[in-house]
N, C-alpha and C positions, 0 to 999 in steps of 0.2 A: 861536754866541756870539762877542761882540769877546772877542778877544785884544789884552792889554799887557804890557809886559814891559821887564827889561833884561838886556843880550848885553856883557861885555867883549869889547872889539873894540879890538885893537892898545895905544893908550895911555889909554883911559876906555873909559867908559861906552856903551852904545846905546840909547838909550830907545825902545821901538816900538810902534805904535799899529795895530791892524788891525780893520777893521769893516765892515759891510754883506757877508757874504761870501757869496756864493751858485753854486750849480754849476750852469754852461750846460750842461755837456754830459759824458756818462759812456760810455765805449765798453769793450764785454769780447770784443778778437777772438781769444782761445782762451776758451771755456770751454766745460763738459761738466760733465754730470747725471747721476747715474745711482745706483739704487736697491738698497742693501745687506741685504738679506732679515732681518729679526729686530732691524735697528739703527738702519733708516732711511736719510736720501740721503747721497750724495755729493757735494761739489760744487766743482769743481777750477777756476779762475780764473789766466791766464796772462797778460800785457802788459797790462794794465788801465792805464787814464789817465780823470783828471780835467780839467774845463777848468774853474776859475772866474774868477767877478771879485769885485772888494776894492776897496775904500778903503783905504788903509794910509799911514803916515809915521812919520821917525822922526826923534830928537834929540838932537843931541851936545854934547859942550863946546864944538865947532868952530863950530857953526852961530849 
């Protein structure tokens, strides 16, 4: 979903615009699985990282 929005930022406003956002790439180099008898799994996840791309802009009083 776009996201818009506004951020007080120092002496006004921020107005910010973010769109088309999609994720190239997801890496999980610690994680581990493992199965709890009568409860179901486990599933632990450690330094996990996103990479996406955006369109975004944003708009001040200044600009």
């Amino acid at each position: 979903p776009d996201l818009t929005g506004y951020e007080k930022f120092g002496l006004g406003n921020v107005k910010y615009n973010i769109s088309g956002i999609h994720v190239t790439a997801v890496e999980f180099p610690s994680a581990s699985i493992s199965l709890i008898p009568g409860t179901g799994i486990k599933l632990v996840i450690g330094n996990a990282s996103l990479t996406i791309d955006m369109n975004w802009n944003i708009r001040t009083w200044m600009l």
